[in-house]
N, C-alpha and C positions, 0 to 999 in steps of 0.2 A: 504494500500500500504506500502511495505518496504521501508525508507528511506535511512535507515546505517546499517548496521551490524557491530557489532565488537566478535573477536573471533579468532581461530585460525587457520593458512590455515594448510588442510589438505593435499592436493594434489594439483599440477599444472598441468594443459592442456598446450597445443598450444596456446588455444584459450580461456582458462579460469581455474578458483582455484574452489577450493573445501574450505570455509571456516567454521570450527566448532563452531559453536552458542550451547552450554551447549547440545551437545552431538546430536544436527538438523546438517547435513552438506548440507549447500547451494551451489549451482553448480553458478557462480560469471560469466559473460563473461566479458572479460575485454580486453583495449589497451594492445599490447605486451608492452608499456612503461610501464604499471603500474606492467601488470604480471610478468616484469622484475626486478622490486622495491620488490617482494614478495620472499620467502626461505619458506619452510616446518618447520612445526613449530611457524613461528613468530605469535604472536600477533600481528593483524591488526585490522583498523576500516576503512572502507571504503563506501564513500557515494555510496549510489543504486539509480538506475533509473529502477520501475520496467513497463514489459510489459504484459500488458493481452490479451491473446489473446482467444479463441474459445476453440483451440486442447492447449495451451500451457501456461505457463506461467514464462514469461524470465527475469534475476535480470542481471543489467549488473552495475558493480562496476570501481570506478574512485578512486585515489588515493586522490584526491583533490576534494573542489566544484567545483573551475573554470572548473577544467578538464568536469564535468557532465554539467555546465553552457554550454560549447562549445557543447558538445556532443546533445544539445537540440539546441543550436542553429545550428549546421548542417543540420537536420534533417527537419528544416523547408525550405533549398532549397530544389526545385523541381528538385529532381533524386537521393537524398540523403539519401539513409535508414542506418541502426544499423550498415551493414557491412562496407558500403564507411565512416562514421561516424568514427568507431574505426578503421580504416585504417589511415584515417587522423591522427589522434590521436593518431598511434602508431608511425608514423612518425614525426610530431611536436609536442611540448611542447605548452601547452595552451600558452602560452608566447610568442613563434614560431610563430603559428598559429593567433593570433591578431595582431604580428607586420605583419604580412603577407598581413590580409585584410585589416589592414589601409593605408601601404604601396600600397596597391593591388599590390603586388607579387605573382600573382599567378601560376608561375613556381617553388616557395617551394611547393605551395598545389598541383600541379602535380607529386610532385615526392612519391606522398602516391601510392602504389598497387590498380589498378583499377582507379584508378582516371585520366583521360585525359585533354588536354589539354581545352578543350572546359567546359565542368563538371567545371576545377579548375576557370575557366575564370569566370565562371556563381558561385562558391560560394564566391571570392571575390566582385565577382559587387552585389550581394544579398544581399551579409551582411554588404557589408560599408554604402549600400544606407538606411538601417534602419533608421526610422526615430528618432531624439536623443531628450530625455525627455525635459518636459518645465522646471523641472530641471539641465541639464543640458546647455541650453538657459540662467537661472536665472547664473550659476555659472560662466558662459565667462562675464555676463553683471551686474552682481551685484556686480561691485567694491566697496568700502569703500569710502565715503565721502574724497578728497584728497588725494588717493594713485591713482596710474600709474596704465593706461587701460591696461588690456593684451595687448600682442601684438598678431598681427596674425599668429603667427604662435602658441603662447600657448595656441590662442582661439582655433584653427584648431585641435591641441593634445589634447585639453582636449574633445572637441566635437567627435573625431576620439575614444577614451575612451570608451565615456558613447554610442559611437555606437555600440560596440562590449558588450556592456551590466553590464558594470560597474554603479557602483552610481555616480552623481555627484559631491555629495564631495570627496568621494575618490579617482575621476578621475583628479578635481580641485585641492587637496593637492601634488599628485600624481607630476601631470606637474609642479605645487609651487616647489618641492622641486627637479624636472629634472631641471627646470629653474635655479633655485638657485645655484647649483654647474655645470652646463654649463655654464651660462653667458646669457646674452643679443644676443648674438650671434648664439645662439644656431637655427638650422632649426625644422620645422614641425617633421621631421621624427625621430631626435637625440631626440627629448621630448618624442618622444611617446616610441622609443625603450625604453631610461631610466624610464620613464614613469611604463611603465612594470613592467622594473625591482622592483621599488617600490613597485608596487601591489599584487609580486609575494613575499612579504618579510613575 
C-alpha cells in the first residue's frame, strides 16, 4: 500500500493532482482545501490513503495526517463514503471539523455539499460517542501526588480530545497549556477550541 508520496505536482483536476514520483505520475484525489494549498510545479509530500478495489485502484492525498486521520474517521459513519468524506473536508479544516463534533455543531458539518441535515446530525452523534482510551481515563485521573484535580470541564476537553482520536498525552498537554493561558475560568468548549489550536501547531 502507498503511504506518502512526495514529488512534484504535475497537473490539477477539480477533483484531484497529478503528482510526479521520478518520472511515475500518480493521479492524487484530494479535498478542494488541500488541492487548493497545491501550484504546478511545487514540491509536495502528501500522506495517501490508498483504495483497492476489483476494477480500480484509488490514492487519495491529505495535506496533513490529521486531515487523512478525519478522513478515516468519517468513513466509519454509516452513509459516509470517499465522496461525503472529502466534501467535509473540503469545507472544514480538520481543526473545524473536531471543534464541531465535540461541540456537536452539526450545522458547520451540514454546510459541506451533499451532506444534510440528518447525515450531519448522525456524524457528530457517531463520532463524539467513540468510546475514549483507558489512556485517556489514566490522563483526566492520574494527577500527581498533591497537585489540583482537573477540573470538569478540563476532564471533559481532554476526554472530548482523545475522542476525536488524538493520544492522550497530547490531548492532556494540549488542555494543560489551553488551561494555562485561559485561566480557571475557562468553559469545556474554550479548552477544547484552544485545545486544537495547540494540536494543530
Amino acid at each position: 500500500m502507498i503511504g506518502r508520496l512526495k514529488g512534484k505536482v504535475d497537473a490539477l483536476g477539480e477533483s484531484h493532482a497529478i503528482v510526479d514520483v521520478h518520472g511515475v505520475g500518480y493521479e492524487v484525489h484530494a479535498s478542494a482545501r488541500t488541492l487548493r494549498s497545491l501550484q504546478l510545479g511545487q514540491d509536495v509530500a502528501l500522506a495517501i490513503e490508498t483504495h483497492v478495489r476489483e476494477d480500480a485502484i484509488r490514492l487519495f492525498g491529505f495535506a496533513s495526517e490529521t486531515e487523512r486521520a478525519h478522513f478515516r474517521l468519517l468513513q466509519g459513519v454509516q452513509g459516509v463514503g470517499v465522496k461525503v468524506a472529502l466534501a467535509v473536508l473540503s469545507t472544514l479544516s480538520p481543526q473545524d471539523l473536531a471543534a464541531a463534533i465535540a461541540l456537536q455543531n452539526w450545522a458547520a458539518v451540514a454546510e459541506a455539499p451533499g451532506v444534510g441535515k440528518k447525515l450531519a446530525q448522525r456524524i457528530v452523534a457517531e463520532l463524539r460517542d467513540k468510546a475514549p482510551s483507558a489512556g485517556a481515563r489514566q490522563a483526566v485521573s492520574g494527577v500527581r501526588p498533591g497537585a489540583a484535580a482537573p477540573s470538569t470541564a478540563t476532564a471533559e476537553a481532554i476526554s472530548a480530545l482523545t475522542n476525536l482520536g488524538y493520544q492522550a498525552v497530547q490531548a492532556s498537554q494540549a488542555v494543560a497549556a489551553a488551561a494555562a493561558e485561559l485561566g480557571a475560568a475557562a468553559d469545556t468548549a474554550k479548552l477544547i477550541r484552544r485545545g486544537l489550536q495547540e494540536l494543530a501547531r
